[in-house]
C-alpha positions in Angstrom: -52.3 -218.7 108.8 -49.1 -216.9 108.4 -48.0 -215.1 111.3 -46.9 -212.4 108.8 -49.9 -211.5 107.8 -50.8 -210.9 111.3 -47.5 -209.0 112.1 -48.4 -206.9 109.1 -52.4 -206.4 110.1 -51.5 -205.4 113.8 -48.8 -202.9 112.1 -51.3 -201.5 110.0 -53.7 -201.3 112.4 -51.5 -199.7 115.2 -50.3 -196.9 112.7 -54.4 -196.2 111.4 -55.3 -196.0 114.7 -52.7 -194.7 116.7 -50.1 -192.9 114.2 -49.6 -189.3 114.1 -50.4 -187.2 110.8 -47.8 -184.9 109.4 -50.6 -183.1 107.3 -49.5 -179.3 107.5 -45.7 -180.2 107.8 -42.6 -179.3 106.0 -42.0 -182.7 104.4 -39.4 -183.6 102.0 -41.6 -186.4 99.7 -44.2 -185.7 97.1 -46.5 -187.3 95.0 -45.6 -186.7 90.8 -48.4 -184.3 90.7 -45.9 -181.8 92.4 -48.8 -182.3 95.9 -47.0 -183.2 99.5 -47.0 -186.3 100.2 -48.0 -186.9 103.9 -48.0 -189.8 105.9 -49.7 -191.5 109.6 -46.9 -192.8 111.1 -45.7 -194.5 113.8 -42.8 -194.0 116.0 -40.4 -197.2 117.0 -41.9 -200.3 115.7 -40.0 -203.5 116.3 -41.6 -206.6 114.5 -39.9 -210.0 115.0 -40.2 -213.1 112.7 -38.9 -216.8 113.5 -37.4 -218.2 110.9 -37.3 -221.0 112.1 -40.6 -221.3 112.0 -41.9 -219.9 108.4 -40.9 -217.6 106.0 -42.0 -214.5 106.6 -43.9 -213.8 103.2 -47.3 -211.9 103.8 -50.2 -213.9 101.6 -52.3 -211.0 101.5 -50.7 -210.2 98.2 -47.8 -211.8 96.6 -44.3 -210.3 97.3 -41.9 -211.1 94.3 -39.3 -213.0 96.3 -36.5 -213.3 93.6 -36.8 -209.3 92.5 -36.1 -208.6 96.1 -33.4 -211.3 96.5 -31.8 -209.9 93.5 -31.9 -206.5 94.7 -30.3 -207.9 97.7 -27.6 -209.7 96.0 -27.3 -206.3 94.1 -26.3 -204.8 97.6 -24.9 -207.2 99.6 -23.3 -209.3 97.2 -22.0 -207.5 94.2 -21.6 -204.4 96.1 -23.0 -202.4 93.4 -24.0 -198.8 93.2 -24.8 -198.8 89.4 -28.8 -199.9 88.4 -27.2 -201.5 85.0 -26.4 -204.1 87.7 -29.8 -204.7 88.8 -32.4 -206.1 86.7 -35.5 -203.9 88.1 -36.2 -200.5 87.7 -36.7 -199.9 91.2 -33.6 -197.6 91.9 -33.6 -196.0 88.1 -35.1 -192.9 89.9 -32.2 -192.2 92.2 -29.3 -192.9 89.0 -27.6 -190.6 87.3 -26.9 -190.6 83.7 -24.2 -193.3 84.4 -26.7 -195.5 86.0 -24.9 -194.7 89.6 -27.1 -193.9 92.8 -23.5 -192.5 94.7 -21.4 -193.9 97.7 -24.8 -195.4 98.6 -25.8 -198.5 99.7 -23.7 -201.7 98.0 -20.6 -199.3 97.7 -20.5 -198.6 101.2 -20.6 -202.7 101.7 -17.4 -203.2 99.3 -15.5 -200.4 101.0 -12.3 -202.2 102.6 -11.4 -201.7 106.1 -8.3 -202.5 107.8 -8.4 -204.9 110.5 -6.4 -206.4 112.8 -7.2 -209.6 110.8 -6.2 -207.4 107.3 -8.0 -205.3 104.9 -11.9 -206.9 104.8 -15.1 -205.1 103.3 -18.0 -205.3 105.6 -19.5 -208.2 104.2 -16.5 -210.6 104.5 -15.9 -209.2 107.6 -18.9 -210.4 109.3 -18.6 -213.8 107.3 -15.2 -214.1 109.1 -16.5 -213.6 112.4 -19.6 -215.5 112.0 -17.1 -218.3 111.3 -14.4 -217.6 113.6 -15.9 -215.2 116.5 -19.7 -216.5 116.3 -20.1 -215.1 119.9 -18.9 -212.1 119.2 -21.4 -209.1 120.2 -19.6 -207.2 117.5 -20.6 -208.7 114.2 -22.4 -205.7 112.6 -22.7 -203.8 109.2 -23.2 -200.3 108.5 -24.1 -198.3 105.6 -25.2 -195.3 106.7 -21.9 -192.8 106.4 -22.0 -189.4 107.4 -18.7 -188.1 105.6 -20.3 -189.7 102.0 -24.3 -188.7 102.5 -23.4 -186.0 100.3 -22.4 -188.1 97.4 -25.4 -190.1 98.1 -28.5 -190.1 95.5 -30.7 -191.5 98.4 -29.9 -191.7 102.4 -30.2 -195.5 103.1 -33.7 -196.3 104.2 -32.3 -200.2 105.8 -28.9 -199.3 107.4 -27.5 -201.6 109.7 -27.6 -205.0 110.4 -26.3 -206.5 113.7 -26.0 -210.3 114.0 -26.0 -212.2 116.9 -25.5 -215.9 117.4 -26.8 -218.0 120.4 -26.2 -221.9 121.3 -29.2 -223.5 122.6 -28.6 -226.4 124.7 -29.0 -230.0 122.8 -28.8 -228.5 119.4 -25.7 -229.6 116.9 -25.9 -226.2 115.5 -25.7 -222.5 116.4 -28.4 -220.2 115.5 -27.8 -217.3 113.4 -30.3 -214.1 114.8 -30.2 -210.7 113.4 -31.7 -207.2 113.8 -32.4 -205.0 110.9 -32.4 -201.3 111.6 -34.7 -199.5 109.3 -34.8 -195.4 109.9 -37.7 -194.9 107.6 -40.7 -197.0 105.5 -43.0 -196.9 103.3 -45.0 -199.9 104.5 -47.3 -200.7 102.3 -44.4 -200.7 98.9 -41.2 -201.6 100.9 -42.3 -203.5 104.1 -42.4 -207.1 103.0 -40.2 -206.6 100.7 -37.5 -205.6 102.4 -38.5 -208.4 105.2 -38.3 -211.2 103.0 -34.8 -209.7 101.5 -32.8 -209.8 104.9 -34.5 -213.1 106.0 -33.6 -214.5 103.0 -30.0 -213.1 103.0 -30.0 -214.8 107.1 -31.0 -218.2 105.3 -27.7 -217.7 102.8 -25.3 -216.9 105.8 -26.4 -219.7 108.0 -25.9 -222.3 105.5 -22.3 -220.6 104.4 -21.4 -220.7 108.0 -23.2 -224.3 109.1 -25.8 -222.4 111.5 -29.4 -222.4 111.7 -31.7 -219.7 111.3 -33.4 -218.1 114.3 -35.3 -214.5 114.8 -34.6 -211.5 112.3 -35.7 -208.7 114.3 -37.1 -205.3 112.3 -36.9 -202.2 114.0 -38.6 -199.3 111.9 -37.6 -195.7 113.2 -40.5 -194.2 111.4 -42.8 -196.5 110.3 -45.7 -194.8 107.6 -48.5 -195.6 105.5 -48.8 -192.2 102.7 -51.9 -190.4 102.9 -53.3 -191.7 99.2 -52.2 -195.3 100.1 -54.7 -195.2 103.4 -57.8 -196.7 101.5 -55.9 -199.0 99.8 -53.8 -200.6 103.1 -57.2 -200.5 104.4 -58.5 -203.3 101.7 -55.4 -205.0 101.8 -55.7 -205.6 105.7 -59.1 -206.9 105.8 -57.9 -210.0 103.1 -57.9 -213.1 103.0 -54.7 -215.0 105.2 -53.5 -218.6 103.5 -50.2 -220.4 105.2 -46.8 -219.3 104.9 -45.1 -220.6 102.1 -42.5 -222.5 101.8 -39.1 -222.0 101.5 -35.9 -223.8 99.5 -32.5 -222.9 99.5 -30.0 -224.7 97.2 -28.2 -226.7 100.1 -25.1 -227.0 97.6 -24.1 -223.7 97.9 -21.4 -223.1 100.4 -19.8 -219.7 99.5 -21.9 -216.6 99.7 -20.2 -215.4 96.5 -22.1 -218.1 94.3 -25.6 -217.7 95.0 -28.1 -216.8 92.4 -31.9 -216.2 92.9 -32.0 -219.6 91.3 -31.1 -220.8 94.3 -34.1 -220.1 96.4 -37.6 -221.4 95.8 -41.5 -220.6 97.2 -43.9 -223.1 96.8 -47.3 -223.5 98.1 -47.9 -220.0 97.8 -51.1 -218.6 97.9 -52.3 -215.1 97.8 -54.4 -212.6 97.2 -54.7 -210.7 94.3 -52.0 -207.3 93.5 -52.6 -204.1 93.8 -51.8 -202.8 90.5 -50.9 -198.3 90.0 -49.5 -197.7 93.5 -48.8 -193.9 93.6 -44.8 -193.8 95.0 -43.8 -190.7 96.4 -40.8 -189.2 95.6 
């Protein structure tokens, strides 16, 4: 079975049966009806997937693999802030009425720094190091910016990435690890998805940097399942497991810059069914 699905189970689990309720708080998120939207959550959880091993799609329900890649390219790629960018509507909430979410997430990306190497964004900058300092223990991104969170629609949920490369002995290649800093989810709508994202953008970095994949790491501040999502993570838990699936990227592509989510394939998998009207707070 996919060890995934049992990451996601024991998660679930752990923050039903152990989580703290912030029923009666001052919270900042509510449901359309104009209700609070409270949450059992969890403080500090750190879930860690080997690549190497699978792809870390749950099979409890299908996550949509190339609408997260493409939101990922969106980010990390293009650097965009504007959802006429994107393809999905999952950011049209947080745009303006020029389509732009702020200096948030894929603008803080393309921002140039200057270096002693010269001026680099964030991305090219750890592609350079990956490439040229691979043992460096400084190879990091960060998009959460005090000085522009007030020109920010939305605080970034996912906003760091450190990378960290390793030689084992006998291999021909070094392995590309990573840990993903996360200071808030909603884990039944964003938890997969934003784990399949990052280890898909780990597969894309190796290959552009001749390494191999090894452990993405997630580390989840405040990890919480909404009060009127309870019953239904309850169902979802209880499912069915099938294998991982399996995972293809285009081993043609060499530059970051040229991907396209037609570059990355699933196949064999299997899963349960969706679940269709999930109420999002706001």
């Amino acid at each position: 079975m996919s060890l995934a699905d049992k990451i996601f189970v024991d998660m679930c689990n752990d923050i039903l049966n152990n989580g703290v309720s912030t029923e009666g708080e001052k919270v900042r998120p509510h449901w359309e009806d104009g209700t609070s939207a409270y949450t059992i959550k969890k403080f500090g959880v750190v879930n860690r997937y080997d690549l190497s091993k699978e792809f870390p799609a749950i099979t409890l329900r299908k996550t949509a693999i190339k609408t997260c890649t493409e939101e990922m390219l969106w980010i990390w790629q293009r650097k965009s802030n504007n959802i006429h960018d994107l393809k999905s509507t999952v950011w049209d909430e947080w745009a303006d009425e020029n389509g732009s979410i702020g200096k948030a997430y894929g603008y803080q990306l393309g921002v140039k720094h200057q270096y002693k190497e010269g001026m680099m964004d964030q991305v090219d900058r750890v592609i350079y190091d990956l490439k040229n300092n691979p043992f460096s223990r400084r190879i990091l991104t960060n998009i959460y910016v005090h000085a522009d969170l007030h020109e920010m629609n939305l605080y970034p949920c996912a906003y760091s990435m450190t990378f960290n490369v390793t030689q084992h002995p006998g291999d021909d290649k070094l392995t590309l690890n990573a840990i993903l800093n996360q200071r808030s989810q909603d884990i039944l709508t964003a938890n997969n998805w934003n784990v399949c994202q990052y280890a898909v953008l780990m597969h894309m970095l190796a290959q552009v940097c001749d390494m191999k994949v090894g452990e993405l790491v997630h580390v989840i501040a405040d990890a919480h399942i909404y009060d009127r999502h309870i019953p239904l993570v309850k169902e979802l838990i209880t499912r069915e497991q099938f294998p991982a699936p399996k995972f293809w990227l285009n081993p043609e592509i060499k530059d970051f810059y040229q991907f396209t989510t037609d570059d990355i394939k699933i196949t064999d998998y299997q899963t349960g069914p969706q679940i269709k009207n999930i109420p999002v707070a706001v």
